[in-house]
N, C-alpha and C positions, 0 to 999 in steps of 0.2 A: 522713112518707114521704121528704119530702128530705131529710132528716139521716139516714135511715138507707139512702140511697140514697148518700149524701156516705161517712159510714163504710166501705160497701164497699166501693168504688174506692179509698178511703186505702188500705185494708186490701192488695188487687188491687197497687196498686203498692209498698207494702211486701215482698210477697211474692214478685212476677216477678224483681227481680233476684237475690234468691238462688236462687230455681230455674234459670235460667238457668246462675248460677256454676256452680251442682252439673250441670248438664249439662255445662258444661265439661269440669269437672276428675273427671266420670265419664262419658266418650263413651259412645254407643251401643257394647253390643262386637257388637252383629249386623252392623256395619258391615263393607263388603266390606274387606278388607285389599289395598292398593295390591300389584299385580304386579309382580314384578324382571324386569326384561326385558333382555335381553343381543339385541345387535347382531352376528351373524354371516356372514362371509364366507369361501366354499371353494374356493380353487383348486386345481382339482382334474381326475379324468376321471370315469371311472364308479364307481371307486372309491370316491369320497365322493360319488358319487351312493349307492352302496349304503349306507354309513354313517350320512346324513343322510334318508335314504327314510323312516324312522318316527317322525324325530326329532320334526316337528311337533304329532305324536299323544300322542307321549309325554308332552311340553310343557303341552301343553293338557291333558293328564289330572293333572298335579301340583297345578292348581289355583291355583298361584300366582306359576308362572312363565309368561313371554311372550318370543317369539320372534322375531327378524325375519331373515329369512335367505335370501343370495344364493349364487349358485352359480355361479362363472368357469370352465366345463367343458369339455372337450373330450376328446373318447375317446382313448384309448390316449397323452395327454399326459404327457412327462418333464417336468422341471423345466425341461430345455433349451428345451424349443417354447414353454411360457411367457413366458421371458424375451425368448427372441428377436422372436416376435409383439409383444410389447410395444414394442421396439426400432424395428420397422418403425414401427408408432403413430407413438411418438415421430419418427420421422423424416418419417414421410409419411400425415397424419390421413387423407386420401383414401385409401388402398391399404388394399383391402377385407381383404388377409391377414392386416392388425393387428387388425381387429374380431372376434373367433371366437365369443364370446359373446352372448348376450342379454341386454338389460336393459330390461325396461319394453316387453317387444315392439320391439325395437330393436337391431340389431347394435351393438354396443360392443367398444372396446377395455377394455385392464387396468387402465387409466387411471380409463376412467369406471367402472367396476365399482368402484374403491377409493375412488371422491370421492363415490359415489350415497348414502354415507351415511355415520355417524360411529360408524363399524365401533370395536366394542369387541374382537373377535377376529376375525384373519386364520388360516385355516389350507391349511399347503401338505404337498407329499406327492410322491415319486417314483414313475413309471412302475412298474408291478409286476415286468414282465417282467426288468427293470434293477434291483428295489431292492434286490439283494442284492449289488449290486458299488457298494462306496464310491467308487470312483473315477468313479460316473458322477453323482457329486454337485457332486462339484467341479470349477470354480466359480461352478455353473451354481444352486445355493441359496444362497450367499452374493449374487448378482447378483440374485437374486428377491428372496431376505429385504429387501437395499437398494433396491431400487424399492419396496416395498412399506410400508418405511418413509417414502420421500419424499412419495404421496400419504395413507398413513393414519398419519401418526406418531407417532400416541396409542394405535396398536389395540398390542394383546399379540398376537405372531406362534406362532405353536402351530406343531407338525408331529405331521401323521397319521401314524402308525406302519401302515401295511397289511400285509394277511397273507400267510403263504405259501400256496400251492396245495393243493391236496388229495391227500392221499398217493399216488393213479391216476390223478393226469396222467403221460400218454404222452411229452405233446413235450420238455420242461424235467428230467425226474429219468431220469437216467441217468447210468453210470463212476461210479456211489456217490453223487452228489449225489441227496438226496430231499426229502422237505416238512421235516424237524425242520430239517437243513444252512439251507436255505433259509430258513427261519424265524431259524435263531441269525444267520447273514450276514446277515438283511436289519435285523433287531433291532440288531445291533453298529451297523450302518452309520447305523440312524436314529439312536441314540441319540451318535454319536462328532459328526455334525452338530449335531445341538442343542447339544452342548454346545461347540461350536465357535460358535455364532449366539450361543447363551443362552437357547434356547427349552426351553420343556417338551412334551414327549408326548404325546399321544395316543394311549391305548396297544391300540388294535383289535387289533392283531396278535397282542398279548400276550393277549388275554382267547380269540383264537379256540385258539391254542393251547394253555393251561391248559381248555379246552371238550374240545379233541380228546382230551386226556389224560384225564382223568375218566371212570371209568367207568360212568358216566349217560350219555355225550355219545362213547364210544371209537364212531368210524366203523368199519365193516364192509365191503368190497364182498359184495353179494349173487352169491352163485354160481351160482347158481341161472341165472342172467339173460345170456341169451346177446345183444348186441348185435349180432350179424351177421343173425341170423335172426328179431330181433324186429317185432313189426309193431304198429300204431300200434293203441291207446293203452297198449300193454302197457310196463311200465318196471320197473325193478329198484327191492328193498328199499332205500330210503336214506332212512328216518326222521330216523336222526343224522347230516347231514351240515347241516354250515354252507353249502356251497356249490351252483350251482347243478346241479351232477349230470347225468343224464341227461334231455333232454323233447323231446317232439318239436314241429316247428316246419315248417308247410307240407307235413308228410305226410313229414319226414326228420327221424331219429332225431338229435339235436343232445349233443353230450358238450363239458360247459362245467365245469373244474374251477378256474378264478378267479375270476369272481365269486361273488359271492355271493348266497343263494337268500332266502327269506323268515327267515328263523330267524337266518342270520348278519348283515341287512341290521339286526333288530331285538336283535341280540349290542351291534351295532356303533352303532343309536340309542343305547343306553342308557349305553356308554361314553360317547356324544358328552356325553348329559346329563348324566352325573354329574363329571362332567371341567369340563366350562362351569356348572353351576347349582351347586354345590355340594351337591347335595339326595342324599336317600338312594335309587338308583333301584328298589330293593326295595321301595318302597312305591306304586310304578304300578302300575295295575289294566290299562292297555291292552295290548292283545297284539293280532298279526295274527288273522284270524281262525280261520285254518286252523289256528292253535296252539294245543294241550293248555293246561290253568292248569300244568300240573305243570311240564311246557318252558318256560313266558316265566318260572318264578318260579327256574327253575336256572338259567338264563340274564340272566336279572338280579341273581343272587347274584354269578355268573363278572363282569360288568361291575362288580361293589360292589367283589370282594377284589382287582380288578386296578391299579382305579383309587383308593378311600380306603384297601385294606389293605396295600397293595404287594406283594401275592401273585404268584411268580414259576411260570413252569411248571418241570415237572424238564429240561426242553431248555435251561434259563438262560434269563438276559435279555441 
């Protein structure tokens, strides 16, 4: 009994270190595979609030990417009030105008929003109502781009390309100027900075207008639909529209053709994603809810060919 008690433990340890090796050099492949995760930063106003609104969902629906993402926001913000804000910071930490931001539940300046972490992308972005006049760039994204280099000097500095308006805004298109104009001036102007900095695109604006032109996606105003005399909850046809169109808000009918509505906020996710992750966003199952499969999967084709295929609209780029 003891020798053959003795044999099998020889045997036992004969045998454990090669199974081991073979687990080595054959790991489990159910094993989870490590997440890529990217560290981003937006400064920005609502704009890349609308931009980055789905992004997290989308994120977490790839499965294998992971996100960490801050947002230095302020509404209807140029490049100019960025920098300046910053300025005052810099000059006087107590002077609450420097802090405009949140961080951690906490007023922050530009400062700590770029030190809170080791931001792999910075992305900044011009005022909408302005991004169609180059002149109101300069040299007010060169003084951001260099502040932002000083505390993140590792990150890759991006620039949001944002869209133009929607072809029945009232205030902005008029004497011939309309959403295409608007679009190519605001287009030139982003792309003649980047390559002034050395930055690359983020090309939103490009994917909403190659959407508008498609006719899967050509917007329509509803005729039908008289704004003077409507009364709440009625609203006009605007299935295809990226932006947020007409809704009503306190019992008054609200007409909002900048930003953007559910459909162009998740246009504008998936550009983010496949811009920063490298991945194909064509293969995300998330979509808001109120959207068709048929609309997130056109809509995720227009972000694939803007951003890996370099698909231009017929307005140019």
């Amino acid at each position: 009994m003891t020798r053959l008690l003795h044999s099998l433990l020889t045997s036992l340890l004969l045998i454990l270190p090669l199974a081991l090796t073979a687990q080595e050099n054959n790991p489990d492949k159910s094993a989870p595979a490590e997440k890529r995760q990217i560290k981003l930063l937006a400064v920005g106003n609502s704009f890349s609030g609308n931009a980055s609104k789905f992004l997290k969902d989308i994120v977490k629906d790839s499965g294998n990417c992971e996100l960490v993402f801050a947002h230095a926001s302020i509404g209807g913000c140029p490049l100019e009030k960025h920098y300046s804000l910053a300025m005052k910071h810099e000059a006087n930490p107590d002077d609450p105008e420097g802090t405009p931001y949140t961080l951690n539940g906490k007023k922050s300046g530009l400062k700590e929003m770029l030190l809170a972490d080791k931001w792999q992308y910075v992305t900044i972005q011009q005022f909408s109502v302005i991004s169609f006049k180059i002149e109101s760039y300069r040299p007010h994204a060169k003084n951001l781009y260099d502040y932002i280099r000083k505390y993140a000097p590792d990150a890759e500095i991006g620039i949001h390309q944002t869209w133009a308006y929607r072809p029945d805004d009232k205030a902005l298109f008029k004497d011939g100027f309309d959403s295409v104009k608007m679009y190519q001036k605001l287009t030139d102007a982003y792309y003649t900075i980047a390559k002034e900095l050395g930055c690359k695109v983020i090309p939103v604006g490009t994917a909403f207008q190659l959407a508008y032109e498609s006719p899967e996606w050509e917007f329509k105003r509803d005729e039908n639909f008289d704004p003077k005399n409507a009364k709440p909850p009625e609203l006009p046809k605007e299935q295809h529209s990226l932006h947020a169109g007409y809704y009503w808000k306190d019992k008054k009918l609200t007409f909002d053709t900048h930003h953007a509505n559910f459909a162009g906020e998740y246009l504008g996710g998936c550009v983010w994603f496949e811009f920063f992750f490298k991945e194909d966003v064509r293969k995300i199952k998330f979509k808001p809810s109120k959207m068709s499969e048929q609309d997130a999967a056109f809509l995720r084709d227009i972000a694939h060919k803007v951003v890996s295929e370099s698909i231009k609209p017929k307005a140019g780029n």
